[in-house]
C-alpha positions in Angstrom: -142.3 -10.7 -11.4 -139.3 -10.0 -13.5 -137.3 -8.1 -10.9 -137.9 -11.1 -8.4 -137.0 -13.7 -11.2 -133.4 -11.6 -11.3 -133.2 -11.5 -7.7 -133.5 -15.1 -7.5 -131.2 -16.1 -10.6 -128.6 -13.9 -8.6 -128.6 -16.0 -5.7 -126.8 -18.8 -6.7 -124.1 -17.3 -9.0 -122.0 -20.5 -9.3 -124.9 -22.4 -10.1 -126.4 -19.9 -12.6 -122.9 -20.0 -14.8 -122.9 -23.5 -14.8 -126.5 -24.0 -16.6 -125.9 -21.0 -18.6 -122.6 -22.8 -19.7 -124.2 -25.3 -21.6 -126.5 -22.6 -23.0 -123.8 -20.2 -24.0 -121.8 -22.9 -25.9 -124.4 -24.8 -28.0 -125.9 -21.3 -29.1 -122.6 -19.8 -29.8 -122.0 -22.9 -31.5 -125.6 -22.8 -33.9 -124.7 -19.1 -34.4 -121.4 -19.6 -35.3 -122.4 -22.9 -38.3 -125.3 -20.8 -39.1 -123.5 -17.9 -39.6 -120.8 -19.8 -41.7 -123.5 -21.6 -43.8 -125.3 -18.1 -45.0 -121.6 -16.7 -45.7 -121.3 -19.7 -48.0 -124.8 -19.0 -49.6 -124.8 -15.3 -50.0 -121.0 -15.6 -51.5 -122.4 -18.2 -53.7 -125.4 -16.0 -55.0 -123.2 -13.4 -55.7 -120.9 -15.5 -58.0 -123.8 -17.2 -59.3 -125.1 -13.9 -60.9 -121.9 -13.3 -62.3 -121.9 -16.8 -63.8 -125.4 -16.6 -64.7 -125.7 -17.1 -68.9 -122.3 -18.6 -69.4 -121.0 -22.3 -69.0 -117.7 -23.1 -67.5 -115.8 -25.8 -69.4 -112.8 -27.6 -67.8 -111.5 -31.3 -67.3 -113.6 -33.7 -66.4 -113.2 -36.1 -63.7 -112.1 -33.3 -61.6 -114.4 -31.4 -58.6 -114.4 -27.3 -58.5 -112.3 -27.6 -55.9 -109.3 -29.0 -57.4 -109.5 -27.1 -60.6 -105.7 -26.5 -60.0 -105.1 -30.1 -61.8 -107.3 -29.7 -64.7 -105.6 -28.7 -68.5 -107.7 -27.3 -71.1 -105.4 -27.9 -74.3 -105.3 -24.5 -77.2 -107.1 -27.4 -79.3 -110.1 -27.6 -77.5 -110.3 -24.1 -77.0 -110.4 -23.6 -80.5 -113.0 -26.8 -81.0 -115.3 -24.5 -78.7 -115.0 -21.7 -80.3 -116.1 -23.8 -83.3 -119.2 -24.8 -81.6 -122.6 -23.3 -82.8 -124.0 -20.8 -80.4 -120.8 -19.5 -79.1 -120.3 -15.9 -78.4 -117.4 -15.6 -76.8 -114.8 -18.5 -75.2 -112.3 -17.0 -72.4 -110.1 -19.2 -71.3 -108.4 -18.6 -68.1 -105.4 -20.1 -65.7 -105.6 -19.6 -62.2 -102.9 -19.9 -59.5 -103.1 -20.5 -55.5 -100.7 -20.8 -53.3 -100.1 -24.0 -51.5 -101.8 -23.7 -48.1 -102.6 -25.5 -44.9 -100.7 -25.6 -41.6 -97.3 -26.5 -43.0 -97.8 -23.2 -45.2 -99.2 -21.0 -42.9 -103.2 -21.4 -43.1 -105.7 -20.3 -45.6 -104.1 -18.4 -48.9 -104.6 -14.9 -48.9 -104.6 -14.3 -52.7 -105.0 -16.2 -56.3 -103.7 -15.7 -59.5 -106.3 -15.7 -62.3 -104.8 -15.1 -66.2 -106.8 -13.6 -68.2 -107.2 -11.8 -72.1 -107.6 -7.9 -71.3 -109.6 -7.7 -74.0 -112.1 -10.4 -72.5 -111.8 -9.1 -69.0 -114.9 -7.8 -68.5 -116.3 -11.7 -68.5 -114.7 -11.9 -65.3 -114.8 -8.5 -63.6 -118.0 -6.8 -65.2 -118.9 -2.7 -65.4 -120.9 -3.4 -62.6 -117.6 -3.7 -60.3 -115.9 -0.4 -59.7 -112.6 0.6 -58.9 -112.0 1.6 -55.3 -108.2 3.5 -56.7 -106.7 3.6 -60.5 -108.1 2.0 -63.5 -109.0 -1.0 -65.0 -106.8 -2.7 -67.3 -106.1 -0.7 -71.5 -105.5 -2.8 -74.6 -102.4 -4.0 -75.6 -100.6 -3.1 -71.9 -98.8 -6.3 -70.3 -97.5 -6.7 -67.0 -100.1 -4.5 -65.4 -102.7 -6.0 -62.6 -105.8 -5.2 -61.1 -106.2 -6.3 -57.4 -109.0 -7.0 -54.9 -110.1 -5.0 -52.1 -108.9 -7.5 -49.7 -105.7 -8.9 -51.4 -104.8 -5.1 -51.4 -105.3 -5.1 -47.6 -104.1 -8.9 -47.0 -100.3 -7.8 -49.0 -100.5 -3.9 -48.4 -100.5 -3.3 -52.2 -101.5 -0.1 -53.6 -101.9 1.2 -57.5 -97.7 2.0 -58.1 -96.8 -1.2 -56.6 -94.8 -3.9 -58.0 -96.3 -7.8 -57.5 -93.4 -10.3 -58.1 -94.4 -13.4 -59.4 -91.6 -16.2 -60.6 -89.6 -14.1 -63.1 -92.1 -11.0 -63.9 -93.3 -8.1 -62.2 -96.9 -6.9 -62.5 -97.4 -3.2 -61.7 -100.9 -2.6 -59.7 -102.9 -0.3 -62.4 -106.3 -0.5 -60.1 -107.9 -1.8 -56.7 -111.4 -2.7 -57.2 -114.0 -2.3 -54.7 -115.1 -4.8 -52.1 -117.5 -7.2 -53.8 -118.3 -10.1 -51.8 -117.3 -12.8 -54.7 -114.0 -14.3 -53.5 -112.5 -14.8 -56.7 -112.5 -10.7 -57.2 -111.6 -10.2 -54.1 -108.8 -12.5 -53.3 -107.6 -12.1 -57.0 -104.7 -10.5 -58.8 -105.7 -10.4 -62.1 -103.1 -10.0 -64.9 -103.1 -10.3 -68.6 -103.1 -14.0 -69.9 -100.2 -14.2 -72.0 -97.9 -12.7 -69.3 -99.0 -15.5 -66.5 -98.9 -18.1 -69.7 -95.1 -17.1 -69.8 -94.7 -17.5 -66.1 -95.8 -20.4 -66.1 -94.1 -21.9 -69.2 -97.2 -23.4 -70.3 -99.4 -23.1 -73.6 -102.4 -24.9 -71.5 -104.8 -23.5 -69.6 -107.3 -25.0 -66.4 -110.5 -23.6 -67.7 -112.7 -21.5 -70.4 -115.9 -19.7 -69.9 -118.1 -19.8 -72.5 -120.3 -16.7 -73.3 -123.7 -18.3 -75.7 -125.7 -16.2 -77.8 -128.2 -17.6 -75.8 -128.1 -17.9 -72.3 -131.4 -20.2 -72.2 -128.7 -22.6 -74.6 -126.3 -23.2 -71.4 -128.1 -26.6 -70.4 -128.0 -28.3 -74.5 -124.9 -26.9 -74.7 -123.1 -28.3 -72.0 -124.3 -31.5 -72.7 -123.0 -31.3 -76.9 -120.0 -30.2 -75.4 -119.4 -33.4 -73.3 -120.6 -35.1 -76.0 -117.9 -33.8 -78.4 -115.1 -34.4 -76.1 -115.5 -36.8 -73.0 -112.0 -35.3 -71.5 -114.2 -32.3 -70.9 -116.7 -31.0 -68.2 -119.1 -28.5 -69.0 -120.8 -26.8 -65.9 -123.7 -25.0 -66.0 -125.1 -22.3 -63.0 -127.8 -25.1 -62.9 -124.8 -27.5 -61.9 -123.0 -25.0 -59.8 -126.0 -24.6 -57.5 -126.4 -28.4 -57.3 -123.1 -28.8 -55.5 -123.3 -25.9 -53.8 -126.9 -26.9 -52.1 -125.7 -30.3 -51.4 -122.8 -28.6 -49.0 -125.1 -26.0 -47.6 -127.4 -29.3 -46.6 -124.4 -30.7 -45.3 -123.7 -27.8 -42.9 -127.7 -27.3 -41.8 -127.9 -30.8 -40.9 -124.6 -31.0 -38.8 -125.9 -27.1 -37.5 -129.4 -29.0 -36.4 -127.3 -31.8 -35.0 -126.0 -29.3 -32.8 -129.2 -27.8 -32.1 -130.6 -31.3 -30.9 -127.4 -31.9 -28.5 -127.9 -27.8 -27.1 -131.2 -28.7 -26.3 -130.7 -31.6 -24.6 -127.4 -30.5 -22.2 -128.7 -27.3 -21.9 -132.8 -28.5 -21.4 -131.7 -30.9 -18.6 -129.2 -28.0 -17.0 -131.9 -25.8 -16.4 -134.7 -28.7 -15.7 -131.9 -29.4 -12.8 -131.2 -25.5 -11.8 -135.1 -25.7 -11.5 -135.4 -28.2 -9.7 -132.6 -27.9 -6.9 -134.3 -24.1 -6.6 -137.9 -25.1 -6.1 -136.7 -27.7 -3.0 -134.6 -24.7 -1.6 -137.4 -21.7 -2.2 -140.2 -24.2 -0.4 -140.7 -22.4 2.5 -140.5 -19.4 0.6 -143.2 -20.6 -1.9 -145.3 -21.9 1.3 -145.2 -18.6 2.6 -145.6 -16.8 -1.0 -149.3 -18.9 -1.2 -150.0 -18.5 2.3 -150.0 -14.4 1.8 -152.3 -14.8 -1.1 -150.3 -15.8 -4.1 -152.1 -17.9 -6.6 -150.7 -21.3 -8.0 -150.5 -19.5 -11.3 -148.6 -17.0 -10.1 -145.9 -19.3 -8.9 -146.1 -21.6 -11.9 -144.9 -18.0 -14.0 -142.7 -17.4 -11.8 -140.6 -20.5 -11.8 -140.9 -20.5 -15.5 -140.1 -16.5 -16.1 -136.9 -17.6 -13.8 -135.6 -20.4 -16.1 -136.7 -18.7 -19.2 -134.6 -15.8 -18.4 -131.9 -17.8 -17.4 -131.9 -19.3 -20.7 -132.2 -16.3 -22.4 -129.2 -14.9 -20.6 -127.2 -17.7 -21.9 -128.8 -17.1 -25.4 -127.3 -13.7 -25.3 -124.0 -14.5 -24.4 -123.5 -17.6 -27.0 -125.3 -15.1 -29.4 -122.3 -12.7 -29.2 -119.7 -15.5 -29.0 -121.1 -17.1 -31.9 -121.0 -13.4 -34.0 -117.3 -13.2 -32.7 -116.3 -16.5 -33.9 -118.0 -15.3 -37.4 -115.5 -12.1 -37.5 -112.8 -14.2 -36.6 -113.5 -16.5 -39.4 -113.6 -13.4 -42.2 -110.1 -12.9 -40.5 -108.4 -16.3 -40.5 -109.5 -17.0 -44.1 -108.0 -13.6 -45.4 -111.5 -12.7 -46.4 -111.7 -15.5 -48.6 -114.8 -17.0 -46.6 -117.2 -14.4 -44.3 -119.6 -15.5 -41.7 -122.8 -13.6 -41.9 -125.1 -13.3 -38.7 -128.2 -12.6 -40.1 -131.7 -11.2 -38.0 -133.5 -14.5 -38.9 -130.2 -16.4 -37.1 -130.1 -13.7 -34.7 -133.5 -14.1 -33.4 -134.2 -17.6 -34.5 -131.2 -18.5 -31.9 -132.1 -16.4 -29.2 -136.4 -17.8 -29.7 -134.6 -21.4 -29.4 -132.6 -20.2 -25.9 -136.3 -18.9 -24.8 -137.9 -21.9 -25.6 -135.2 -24.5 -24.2 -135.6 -22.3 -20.7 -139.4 -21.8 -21.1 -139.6 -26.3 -21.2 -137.1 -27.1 -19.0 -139.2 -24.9 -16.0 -142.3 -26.2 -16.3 -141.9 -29.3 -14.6 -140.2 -27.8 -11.8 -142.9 -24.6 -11.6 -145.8 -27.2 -11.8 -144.1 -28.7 -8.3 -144.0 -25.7 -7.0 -147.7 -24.6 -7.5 -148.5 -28.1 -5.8 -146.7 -27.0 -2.6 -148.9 -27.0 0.3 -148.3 -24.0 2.3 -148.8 -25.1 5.5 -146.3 -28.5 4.8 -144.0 -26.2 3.7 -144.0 -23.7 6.7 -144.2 -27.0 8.9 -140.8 -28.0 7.4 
C-alpha cells in the first residue's frame, strides 16, 4: 500500500510541490517560532538559577530591556547596604553597543563592570574557564571574556580589548554557558569601566540576602524606602518573561491555525483532482476484488504521506532557520529544536494530510466499478 501510495504521489510532480509548498512553509515556520520560543525559555531558566536568592535593584519606571538609561546613585547603594537582611550589595554598570541596521545588526558583545572581589555574584565556581584564569585581587585592567564574544572578536587570553581610553588584557575565556550575559560579556573590574566612563553612578546593584526566602519583603521595603527605585525579584523576572513566551506561543498557534488551513485545503484539492483522474483505475481496483476499505486507506495513506513529506522538509527548514538565528544574533539568542517540537510538528503535518484525504478517499470507496469502467 505504501509503495503504491509513492508511485501515485510521483505522478504528478508539479502538483505534489505545489500542496507540499503550503506544508513545507507553515511547518518550517511553527518550527522555526517554536524553536525561538524554547531558546528564550531555556536561556531564561538558566539565568534564573543564577539569579535565584538575590534581588536586582535598579531605576524604576524603566523595563529590563532598557536598563542602559537607568542610574543607581553611590547614595543608594550605600542606603542598601544599610538595609537589614543584606548580605552582600554588587553594584554593576553595563555597556552595549548601539545596534540595529544602521549599526550593523544585533551587538556581538557587552560591557558589564564589576568589583573582583564580588565577582563570583555574577560568574559563580560553577562556570569554568575554557583558557587562563579568573580574575586575582587588587589587578586592574584585566578581563574575562565569554566563549562566544572570544569567537565573535577573535580574542584570546594575551590579548588587548580597547575600550575609550583603556586597554583590558584578556586574563581568561570561560566556557560556553548558555546565559547571554556570560557569554556575550567582557567582564572588567568596576572601578576601571567607572573611569572610562567618567561616571561615579552605576545602572544596577544585586543584592545578596541572608535570606533568600526574604527576596519578595524585601523588594517591596526597598521600593518603599526610595520610590526612584525598582526592586526585582526571580518571582518578577519570570513574570515578564512568561508573558513574552505567551506572546510568542499564541502568534506560533496563529500560525498553526493558518498552516492548517492553506495546507488542509491544498491537499483536500490534490485529493480531490486525483480521485476524478484515478476513477477508472479505482473502478478497475474494486472490480478485481479490492474492498471499499482498502481504497478509503489508500487515498488517505496518499495524502498523509504527502503531508508528511512536506512535514519533513519545513521540519529541516525550520531547524535551519534556528541555526541561522544563533548566528545573526552573535549567539546572543539560540533557537533550540527540541524532540517534543520535533515530533509535535511532524504529528500536526500527519494529521493535516490524514483530514484533508478523507473526504476525497470516502468518494472514492463510493465509486461504482462498473460506472467507472463505462466512463
Amino acid at each position: 500500500m505504501i509503495d503504491l501510495a509513492f508511485k501515485n504521489i510521483k505522478r504528478r510532480k508539479t502538483r505534489t510541490f505545489l500542496t507540499t509548498l503550503g506544508i513545507v512553509i507553515g511547518i518550517a515556520a511553527i518550527v522555526a517560532l517554536g524553536s525561538f520560543a524554547e531558546g528564550i525559555n531555556s536561556m531564561v531558566n538558566e539565568q534564573l538559577v543564577m539569579f535565584a536568592g538575590k534581588v536586582l535593584v535598579m531605576q524604576s519606571g524603566l523595563s529590563m530591556m532598557s536598563f542602559q538609561a537607568s542610574d543607581v546613585t553611590p547614595e543608594q547603594i550605600e542606603m542598601l547596604r544599610d538595609m537589614s537582611g543584606v548580605e552582600k550589595v554588587v553594584p554593576m554598570i553595563f555597556v552595549v553597543p548601539p545596534f540595529g541596521p544602521a549599526a550593523g545588526g544585533i551587538p556581538q558583545w557587552q560591557m558589564i563592570g564589576i568589583d573582583i572581589e564580588d565577582a563570583d555574584v555574577f560568574i559563580d565556581d560553577s562556570i569554568k574557564t575554557y583558557e587562563g584564569r579568573r580574575f586575582e585581587r587588587g589587578e586592574s585592567e584585566v578581563a574575562l571574556i565569554g566563549n562566544t564574544v572570544s569567537d565573535n572578536l577573535d580574542l584570546m587570553v594575551g590579548d588587548y580589548w580597547e575600550y575609550k581610553d583603556k586597554s583590558f588584557e584578556v586574563v581568561g575565556v570561560l566556557e560556553d554557558t548558555s546565559i547571554s550575559d556570560v557569554d556575550t560579556g567582557i567582564i572588567v573590574p568596576l572601578e576601571d569601566l567607572k573611569e572610562a566612563l567618567k561616571t561615579d553612578s552605576y545602572q544596577m546593584a544585586y543584592v545578596v540576602l541572608d535570606d533568600p526566602d526574604y527576596a519578595e519583603d524585601f523588594a517591596e521595603e526597598v521600593e518603599d524606602t526610595d520610590d526612584s527605585l525598582m526592586a526585582i525579584t526571580s518571582k518578577d523576572m519570570t513574570r515578564q518573561i512568561s508573558g513574552i513566551l505567551d506572546q510568542i506561543n499564541l502568534f506560533t498557534f496563529g500560525i498553526g491555525l493558518i498552516a492548517a488551513f492553506v495546507g488542509g485545503l491544498g491537499v483536500l484539492n490534490t485529493m480531490i483532482m486525483a480521485v476524478m483522474e484515478r476513477k477508472k483505475e479505482i473502478g478497475v481496483m474494486k472490480a478485481i476484488g479490492g474492498t471499499r476499505k482498502f481504497v478509503l486507506m489508500q487515498i488517505v495513506t496518499e495524502s498523509s504521506m504527502l503531508s508528511l513529506l512536506g512535514g519533513v522538509i519545513g521540519l529541516i527548514l525550520g531547524s535551519i532557520a534556528s541555526v541561522g538565528l544563533g548566528m545573526v544574533t552573535g549567539g546572543l539568542i539560540s533557537g533550540l529544536v527540541t524532540p517534543q517540537l520535533a515530533i509535535g510538528s511532524l504529528a500536526f503535518a500527519f494529521i493535516l494530510g490524514f483530514l484533508g484525504g478523507l473526504y476525497p478517499a470516502w468518494k472514492a470507496a463510493r465509486v461504482d466499478p462498473v460506472e467507472a469502467l463505462r466512463g
